[in-house]
C-alpha positions as CSV (number, residue, x, y, z in Angstrom):
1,X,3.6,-60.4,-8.6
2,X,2.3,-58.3,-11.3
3,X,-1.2,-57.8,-12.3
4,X,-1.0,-59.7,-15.2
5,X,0.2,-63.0,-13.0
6,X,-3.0,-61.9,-11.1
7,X,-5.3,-61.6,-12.9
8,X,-4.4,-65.4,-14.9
9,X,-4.5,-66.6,-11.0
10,X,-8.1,-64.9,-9.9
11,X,-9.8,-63.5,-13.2
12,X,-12.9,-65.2,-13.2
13,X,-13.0,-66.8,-9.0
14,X,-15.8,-65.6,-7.0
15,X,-15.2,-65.0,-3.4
16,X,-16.5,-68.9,-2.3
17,X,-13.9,-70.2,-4.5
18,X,-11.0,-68.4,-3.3
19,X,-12.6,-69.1,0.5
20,X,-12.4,-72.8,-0.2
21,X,-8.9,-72.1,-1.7
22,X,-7.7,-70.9,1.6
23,X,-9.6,-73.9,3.2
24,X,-7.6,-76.3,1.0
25,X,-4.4,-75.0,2.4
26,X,-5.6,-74.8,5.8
27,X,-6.4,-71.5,6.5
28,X,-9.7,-71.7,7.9
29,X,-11.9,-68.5,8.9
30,X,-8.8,-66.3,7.9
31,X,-9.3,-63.7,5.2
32,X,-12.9,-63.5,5.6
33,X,-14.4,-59.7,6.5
34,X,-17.2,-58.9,8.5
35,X,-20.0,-59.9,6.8
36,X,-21.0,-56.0,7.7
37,X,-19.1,-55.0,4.4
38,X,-20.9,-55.1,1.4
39,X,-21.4,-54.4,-1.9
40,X,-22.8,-50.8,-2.6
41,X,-23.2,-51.7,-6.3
42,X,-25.3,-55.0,-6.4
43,X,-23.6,-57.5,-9.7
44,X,-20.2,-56.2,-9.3
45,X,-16.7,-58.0,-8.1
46,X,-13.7,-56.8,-7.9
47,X,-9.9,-59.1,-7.5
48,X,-6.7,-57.5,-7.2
49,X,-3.7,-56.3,-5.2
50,X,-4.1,-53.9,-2.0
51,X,-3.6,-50.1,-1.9
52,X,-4.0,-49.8,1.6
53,X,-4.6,-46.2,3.0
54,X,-5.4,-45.5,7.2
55,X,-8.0,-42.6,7.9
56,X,-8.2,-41.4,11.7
57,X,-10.7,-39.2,14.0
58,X,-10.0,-35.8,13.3
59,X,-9.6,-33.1,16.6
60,X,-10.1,-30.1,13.9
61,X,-13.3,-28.0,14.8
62,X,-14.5,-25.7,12.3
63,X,-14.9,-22.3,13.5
64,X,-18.4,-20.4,13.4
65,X,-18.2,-18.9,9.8
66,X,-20.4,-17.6,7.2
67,X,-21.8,-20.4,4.4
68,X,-19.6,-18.8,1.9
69,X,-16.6,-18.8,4.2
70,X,-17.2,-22.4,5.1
71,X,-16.9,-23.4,1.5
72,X,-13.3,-21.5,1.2
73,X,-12.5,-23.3,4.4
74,X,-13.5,-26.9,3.5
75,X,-12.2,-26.9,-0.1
76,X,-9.3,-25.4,0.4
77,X,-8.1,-25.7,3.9
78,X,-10.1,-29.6,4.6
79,X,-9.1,-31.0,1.2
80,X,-6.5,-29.2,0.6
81,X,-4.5,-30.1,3.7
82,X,-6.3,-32.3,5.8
83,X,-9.2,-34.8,3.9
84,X,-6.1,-35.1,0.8
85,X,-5.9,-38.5,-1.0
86,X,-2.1,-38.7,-2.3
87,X,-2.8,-42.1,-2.9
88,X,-4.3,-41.3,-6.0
89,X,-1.1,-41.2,-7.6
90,X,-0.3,-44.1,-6.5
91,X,-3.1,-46.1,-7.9
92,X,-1.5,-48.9,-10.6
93,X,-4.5,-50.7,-13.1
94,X,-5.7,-53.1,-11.3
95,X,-5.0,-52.1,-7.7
96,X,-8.2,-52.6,-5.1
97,X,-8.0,-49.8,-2.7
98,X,-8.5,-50.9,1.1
99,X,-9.9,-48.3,3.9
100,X,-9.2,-48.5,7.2
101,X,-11.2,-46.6,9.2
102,X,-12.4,-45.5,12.2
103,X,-16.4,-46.1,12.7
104,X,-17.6,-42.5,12.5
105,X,-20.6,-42.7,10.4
106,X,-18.7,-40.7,7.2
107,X,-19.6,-40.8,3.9
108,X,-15.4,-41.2,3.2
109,X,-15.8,-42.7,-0.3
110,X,-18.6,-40.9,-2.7
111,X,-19.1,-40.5,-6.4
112,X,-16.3,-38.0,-6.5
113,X,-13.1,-40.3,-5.4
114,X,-14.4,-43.5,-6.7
115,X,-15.1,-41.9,-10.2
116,X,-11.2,-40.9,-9.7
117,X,-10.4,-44.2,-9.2
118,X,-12.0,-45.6,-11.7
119,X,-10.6,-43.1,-13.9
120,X,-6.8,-44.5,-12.5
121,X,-8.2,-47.8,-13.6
122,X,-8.7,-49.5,-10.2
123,X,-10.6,-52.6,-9.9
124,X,-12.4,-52.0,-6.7
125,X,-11.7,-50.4,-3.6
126,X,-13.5,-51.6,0.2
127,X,-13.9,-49.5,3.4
128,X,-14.1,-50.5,6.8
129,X,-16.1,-47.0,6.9
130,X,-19.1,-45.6,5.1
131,X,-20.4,-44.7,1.5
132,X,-22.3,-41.9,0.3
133,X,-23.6,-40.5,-2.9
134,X,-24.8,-44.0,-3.7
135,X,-27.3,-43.6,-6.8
136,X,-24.1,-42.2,-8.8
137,X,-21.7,-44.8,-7.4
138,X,-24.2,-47.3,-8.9
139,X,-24.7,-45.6,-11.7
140,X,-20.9,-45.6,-12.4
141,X,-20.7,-49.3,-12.0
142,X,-17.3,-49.3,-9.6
143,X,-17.0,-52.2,-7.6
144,X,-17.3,-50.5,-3.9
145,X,-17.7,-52.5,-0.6
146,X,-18.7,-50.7,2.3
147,X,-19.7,-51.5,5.9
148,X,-22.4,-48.6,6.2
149,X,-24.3,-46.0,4.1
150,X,-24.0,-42.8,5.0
151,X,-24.6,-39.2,4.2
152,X,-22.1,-37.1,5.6
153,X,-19.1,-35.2,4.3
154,X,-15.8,-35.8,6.2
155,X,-14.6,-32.2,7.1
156,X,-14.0,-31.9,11.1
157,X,-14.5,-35.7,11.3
158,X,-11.9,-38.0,9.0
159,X,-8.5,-37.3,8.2
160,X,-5.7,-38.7,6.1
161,X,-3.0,-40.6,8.0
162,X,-1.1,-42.8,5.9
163,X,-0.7,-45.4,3.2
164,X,0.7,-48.7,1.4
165,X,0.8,-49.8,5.1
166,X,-0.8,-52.9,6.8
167,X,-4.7,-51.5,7.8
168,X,-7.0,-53.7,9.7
169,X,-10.2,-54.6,7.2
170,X,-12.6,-54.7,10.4
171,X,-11.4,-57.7,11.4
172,X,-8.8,-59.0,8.8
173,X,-5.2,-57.5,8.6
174,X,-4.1,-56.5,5.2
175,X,-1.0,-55.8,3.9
176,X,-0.4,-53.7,0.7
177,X,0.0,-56.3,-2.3
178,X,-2.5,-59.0,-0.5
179,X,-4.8,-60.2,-2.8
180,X,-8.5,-58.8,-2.4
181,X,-11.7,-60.6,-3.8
182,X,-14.9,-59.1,-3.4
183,X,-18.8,-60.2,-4.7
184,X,-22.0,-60.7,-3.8
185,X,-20.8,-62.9,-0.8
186,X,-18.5,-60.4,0.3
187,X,-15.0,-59.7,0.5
188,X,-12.0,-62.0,1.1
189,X,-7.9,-61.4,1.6
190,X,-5.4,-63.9,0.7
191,X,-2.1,-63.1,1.8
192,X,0.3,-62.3,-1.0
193,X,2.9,-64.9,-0.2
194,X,-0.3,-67.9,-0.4
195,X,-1.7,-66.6,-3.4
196,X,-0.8,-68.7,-5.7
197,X,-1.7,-72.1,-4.0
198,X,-5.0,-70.4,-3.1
199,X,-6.1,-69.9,-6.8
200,X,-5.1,-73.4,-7.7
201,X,-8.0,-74.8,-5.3
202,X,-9.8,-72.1,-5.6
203,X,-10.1,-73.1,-9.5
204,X,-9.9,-76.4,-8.9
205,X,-13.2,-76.4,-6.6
206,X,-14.8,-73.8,-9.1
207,X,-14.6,-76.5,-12.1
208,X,-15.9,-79.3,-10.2
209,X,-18.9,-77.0,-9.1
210,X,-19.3,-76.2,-12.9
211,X,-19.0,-79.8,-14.0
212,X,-21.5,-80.6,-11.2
213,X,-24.2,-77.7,-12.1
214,X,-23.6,-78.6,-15.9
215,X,-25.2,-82.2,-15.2
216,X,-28.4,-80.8,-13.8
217,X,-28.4,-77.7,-16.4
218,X,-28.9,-80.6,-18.9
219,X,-31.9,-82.2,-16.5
220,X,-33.7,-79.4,-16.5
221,X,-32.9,-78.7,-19.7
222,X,-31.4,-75.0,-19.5
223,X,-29.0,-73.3,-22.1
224,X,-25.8,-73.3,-20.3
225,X,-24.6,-70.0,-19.4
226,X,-21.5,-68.6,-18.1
227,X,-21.6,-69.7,-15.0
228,X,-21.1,-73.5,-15.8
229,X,-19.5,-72.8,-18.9
């Protein structure tokens, strides 16, 4: 399924349609993460396919160094062979990226990569690990979901392992291609091969809430907005 097919499906669902979608077709309590991710950048959602990428605990122990020699060491030894994010390149418009990793209190995504990815024209990405540089990330306005806030850098701690693999989303597997959803309620995984017959629910629900929150718009006599439009 191409983004285009996607985005007809899930352009415009928020994260409690889609959850009622997968309720409709009887996959209750599956696809819903921890409610410990959230949304770094409040007002933002993301939909769209997974890129999935797998971090691990690094064994790496910097040596006792100079400052100056530590920076040499970190940009071009860390980043340049260890920290690396070859996914990049793999990034198609659309694509949410999905972290796996390990609970190590690190800063993995920060203003740097998820300016990059914006820049690749993702749509989102979500971490089972932590977020730093958080006034730019919310001044750039990318959707990112995150289960902690943190403030440190990743050298001697996180490495690269793999990608477009099935991670585990805290406590939701995902599989590269699954469809990820991600608001102000949270974030949400619908299995690629259910997509479909999730969005029609998902949309159907959403237009009955509409047609509902339309009638007592008019009561209380609000301008409708987009929300019920």
């Amino acid at each position: 399924m191409d983004f285009a097919d996607i985005e007809k499906l899930y352009g415009g669902l928020r994260v409690a349609d889609v959850r009622d979608g997968m309720d409709w077709i009887g996959l209750f309590s599956k696809g819903t993460v921890s409610r410990s991710v959230r949304p770094v950048v409040p007002g933002t959602s993301m939909f769209g396919p997974a890129l999935t990428v797998r971090g691990r605990a690094s064994w790496v122990q910097p040596e006792t160094m100079t400052p100056d020699d530590y920076t040499k060491w970190a940009r071009e030894y860390w980043y340049g062979s260890m920290h690396i994010e070859p996914f990049t390149e793999d990034i198609n418009p659309g694509d949410v990226l999905v972290f796996e990793s390990p609970d190590l209190g690190v800063g993995e995504l920060g203003s740097n990569n998820t300016l990059k990815f914006l820049t690749r024209k993702a749509n989102g990405v979500v971490t089972s690990g932590g977020c730093r540089d958080t006034d730019e990330v919310r001044l750039q306005g990318f959707p990112v979901f995150a289960q902690y806030i943190n403030q440190t850098m990743t050298q001697g701690r996180l490495e690269y392992e793999s990608h477009n693999i099935p991670v585990t989303l805290v406590n939701v597997l995902v599989n590269p291609g699954d469809i990820v959803v991600g608001d102000g309620d949270g974030v949400i995984v619908v299995p690629q091969e259910h997509a479909e017959e999730v969005a029609k629910y998902a949309r159907q629900e959403q237009e009955h809430d509409k047609e509902m929150r339309r009638k007592m718009y008019a009561e209380l006599g609000w301008e409708l907005d987009d929300t019920v439009r």
